[in-house]
N, C-alpha and C positions, 0 to 999 in steps of 0.2 A: 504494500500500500504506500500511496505516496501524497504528502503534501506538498501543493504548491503555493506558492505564491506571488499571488497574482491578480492585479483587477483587471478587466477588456472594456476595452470603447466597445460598445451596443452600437455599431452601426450601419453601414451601407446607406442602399437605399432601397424607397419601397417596393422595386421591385428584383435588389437580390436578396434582400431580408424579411425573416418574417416578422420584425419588428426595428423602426425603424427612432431613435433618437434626434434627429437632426441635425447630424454633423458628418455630413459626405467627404470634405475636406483629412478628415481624422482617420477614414477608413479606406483599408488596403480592400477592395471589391474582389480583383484577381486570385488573392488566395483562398477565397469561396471554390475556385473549381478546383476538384479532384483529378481532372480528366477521363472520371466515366461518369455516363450520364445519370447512372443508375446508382452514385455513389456522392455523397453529398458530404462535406464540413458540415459542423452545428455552427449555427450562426451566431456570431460573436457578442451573444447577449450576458451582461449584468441582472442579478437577481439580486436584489436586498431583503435579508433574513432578518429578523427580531426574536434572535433565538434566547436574549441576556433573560437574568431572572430576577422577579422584582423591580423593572424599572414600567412596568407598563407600557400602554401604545403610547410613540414616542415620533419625532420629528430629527431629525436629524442635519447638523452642520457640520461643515467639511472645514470647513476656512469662513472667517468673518467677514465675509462682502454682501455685493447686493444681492446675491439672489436668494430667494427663500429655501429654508430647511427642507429637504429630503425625509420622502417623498412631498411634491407639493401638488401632482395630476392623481391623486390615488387618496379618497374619503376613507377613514376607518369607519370599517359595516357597523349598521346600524346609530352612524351620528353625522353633522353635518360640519365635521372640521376632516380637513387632510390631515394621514400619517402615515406610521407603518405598526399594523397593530401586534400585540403580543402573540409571537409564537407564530406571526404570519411572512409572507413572503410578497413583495410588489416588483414588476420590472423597473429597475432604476435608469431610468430614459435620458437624463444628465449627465452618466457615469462618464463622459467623453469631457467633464468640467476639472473632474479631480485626477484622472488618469498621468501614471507621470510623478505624483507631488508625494512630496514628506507635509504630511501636514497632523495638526494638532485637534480631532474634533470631538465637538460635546453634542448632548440631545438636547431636548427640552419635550416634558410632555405633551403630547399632540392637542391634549384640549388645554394646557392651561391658559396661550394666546385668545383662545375661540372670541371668547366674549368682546373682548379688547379690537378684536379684528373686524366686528361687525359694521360693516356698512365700508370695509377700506379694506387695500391688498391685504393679504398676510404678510407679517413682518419678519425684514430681510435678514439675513445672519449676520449682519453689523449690527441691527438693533437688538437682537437678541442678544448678543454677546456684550452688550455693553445697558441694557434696559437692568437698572438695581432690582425691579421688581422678575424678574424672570429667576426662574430656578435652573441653572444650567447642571445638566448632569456630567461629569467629565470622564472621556473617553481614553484609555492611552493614544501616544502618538503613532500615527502606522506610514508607511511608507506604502504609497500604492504604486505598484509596476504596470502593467497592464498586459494588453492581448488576449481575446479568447474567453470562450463561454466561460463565464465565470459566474458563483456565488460569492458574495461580500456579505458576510454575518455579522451581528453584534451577539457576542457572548459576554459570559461572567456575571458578575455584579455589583450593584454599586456601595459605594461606603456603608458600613453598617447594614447590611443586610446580607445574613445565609453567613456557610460556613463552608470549610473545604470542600463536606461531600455534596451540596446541591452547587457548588462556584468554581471550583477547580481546584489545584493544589497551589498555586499560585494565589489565593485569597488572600487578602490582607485586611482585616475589620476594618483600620484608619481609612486607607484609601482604596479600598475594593479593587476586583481586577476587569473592569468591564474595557473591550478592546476588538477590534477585528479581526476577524479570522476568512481567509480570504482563498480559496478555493477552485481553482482552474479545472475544467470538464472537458477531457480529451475525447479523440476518439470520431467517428464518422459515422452517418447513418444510411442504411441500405433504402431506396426508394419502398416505399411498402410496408414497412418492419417497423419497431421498435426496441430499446434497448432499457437495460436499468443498471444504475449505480445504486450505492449506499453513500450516505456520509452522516457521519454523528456530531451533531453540535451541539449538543447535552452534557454537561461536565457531568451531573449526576448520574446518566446512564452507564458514560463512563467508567465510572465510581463502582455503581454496579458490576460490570462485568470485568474489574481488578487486574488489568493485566492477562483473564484470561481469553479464551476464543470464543466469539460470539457465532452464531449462523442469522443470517439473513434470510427471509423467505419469501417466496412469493406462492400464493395456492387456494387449496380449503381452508375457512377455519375449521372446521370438525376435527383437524388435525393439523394445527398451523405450523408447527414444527418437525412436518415431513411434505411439507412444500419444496418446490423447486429451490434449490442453494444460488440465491444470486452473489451473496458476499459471504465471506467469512476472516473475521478478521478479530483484533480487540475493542474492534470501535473508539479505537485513539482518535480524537478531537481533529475534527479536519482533513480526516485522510480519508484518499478514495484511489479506489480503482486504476490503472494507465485505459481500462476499456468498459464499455458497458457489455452487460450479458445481452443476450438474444433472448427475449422473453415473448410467450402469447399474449396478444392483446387480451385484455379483460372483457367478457360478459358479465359473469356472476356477479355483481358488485358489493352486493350486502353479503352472501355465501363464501366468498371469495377475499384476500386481500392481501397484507404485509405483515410479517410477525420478524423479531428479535427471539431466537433462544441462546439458554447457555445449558453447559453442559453441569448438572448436581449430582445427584446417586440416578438422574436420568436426564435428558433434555426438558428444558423446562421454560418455557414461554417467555420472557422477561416484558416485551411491547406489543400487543396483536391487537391491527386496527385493519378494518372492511376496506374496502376500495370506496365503498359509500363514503366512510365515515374520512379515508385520505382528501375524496377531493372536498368535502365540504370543511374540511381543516385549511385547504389548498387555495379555493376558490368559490366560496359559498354563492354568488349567484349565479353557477353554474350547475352541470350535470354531470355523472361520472360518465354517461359517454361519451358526452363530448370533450373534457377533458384527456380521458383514456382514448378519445378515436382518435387522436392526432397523432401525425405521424413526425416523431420525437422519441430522443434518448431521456428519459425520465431519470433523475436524481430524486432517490427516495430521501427524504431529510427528515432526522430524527431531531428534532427541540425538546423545550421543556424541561420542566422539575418532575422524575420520578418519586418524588417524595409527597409532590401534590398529587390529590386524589382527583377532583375533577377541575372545571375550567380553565382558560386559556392557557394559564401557565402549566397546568398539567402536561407529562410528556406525551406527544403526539406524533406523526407523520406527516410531513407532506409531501406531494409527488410534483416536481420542477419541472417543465416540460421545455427542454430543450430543443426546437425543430430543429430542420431543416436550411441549411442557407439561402437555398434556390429551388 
């Protein structure tokens, strides 16, 4: 398994991307082709995780200028302020603004602007950063490189909250270890096909499975743990795959889905969630068919506090759908 690190400019354009940023200038178009027709790059998109524990749906800055906190095109469900909510994933459409920089950035919770904001833009990351009333949350400094489907997670957490086992072993109660962790998606997709990675961004799941060998599955629940092996690894924080596995698309969605075992006096389930239940963790105003009919290498992401029993922060799965370039 291997960690990279790395963020990617999200871009091309609309028509050799399936998602498009706005910044044609930034993107190498030509290394989209493979040179067969039937053999595609994943296109060079950014995904932003809110995988950290205890900090809530959160807004995100990079560097103190004008432009607004990350995510600013993407509402957290069910309220009328932009962010990026707990334990959720948004395409990060900007990522072409910070690619490149050593930079120092903090959150700030996604509603506590809200009110303040009515009737005028959202406020920009110079007013936040410098507004006495803002609670800025502080982030380590990360150096982002770029290139290539990537995930950019916020893990950890912040000062005074949680402890090694739900934060990592790097926690420190003064100043918490809340930081990026930043994950490159190799690999190509056969026209028609789909494919699955793993990657765990759960410091407590980690925790859980201690150094030893986890299985990943993909199958029945009736028996989640004799599902197809798509990983098997320790679930070390950020590591994934050089390839995705070759997987059936999903029907069963609620019968069906993704499980974590480890191995005890037998295999024994540690995370098992439906394909229903991934995409509506994924992409709640959607369908698990249409999520799962796209033709995409999926990164299965493991978030959340296994210590929490149920909502958002509770540990959960989401399925990343990385397409096609062209």
């Amino acid at each position: 398994m291997r960690i990279f690190l790395a963020i990617a400019l999200a871009g091309c354009s609309a028509a050799t991307s399936k998602a498009y940023d706005g910044s044609d200038a930034a993107c190498n178009c030509d290394d989209a082709n493979t040179g067969d027709p039937n053999v595609n790059l994943l296109a060079p998109n950014v995904f932003l995780v809110n995988a950290a524990t205890a900090v809530g749906d959160v807004r995100i800055c990079f560097e103190p200028n004008a432009d607004p906190a990350q995510p600013s095109d993407v509402t957290v469900p069910q309220t009328n302020y932009p962010g990026l909510a707990t334990g959720a994933s948004v395409f990060f459409r900007n990522s072409f603004k910070v690619r490149g920089k050593t930079l120092t950035p903090f959150a700030v919770s996604a509603s506590g602007p809200g009110a303040a904001e009515y009737g005028r833009p959202t406020y920009s990351c110079s007013e936040l950063a410098t507004n006495p009333l803002i609670n800025r949350i502080q982030i380590a400094p990360v150096a982002i490189n770029g290139n290539g489907p990537t995930i950019l997670a916020l893990v950890g957490c912040p000062a005074g909250v949680g402890n090694v086992a739900r934060c990592g072993p790097a926690f420190d109660t003064i100043k918490g270890n809340l930081r990026f962790v930043e994950v490159y998606v190799g690999g190509t997709l056969v026209n028609g096909s789909i494919g699955a990675f793993v990657v765990n961004l759960s410091p407590s799941v980690a925790a859980d499975v201690n150094g030893g060998s986890a299985t990943s599955h993909l199958g029945s629940l009736s028996a989640p743990c004799s599902g197809n092996v798509i990983d098997k690894s320790a679930l070390t924080l950020g590591a994934i795959g050089p390839a995705a596995q070759s997987v059936m698309r999903p029907t069963a969605f609620d019968a069906e889905g993704f499980a974590v075992c480890v191995q005890k006096s037998q295999m024994m389930p540690l995370l098992v969630r439906s394909y229903a239940q991934v995409q509506t963790a994924t992409d709640p105003a959607s369908l698990p068919a249409d999520l799962f009919g796209k033709n995409a290498d999926f990164v299965f992401t493991i978030v959340g506090d296994s210590t929490v029993q149920s909502g958002p922060e509770a540990a959960h799965v989401l399925a990343i759908a990385f397409e096609a370039s062209n």
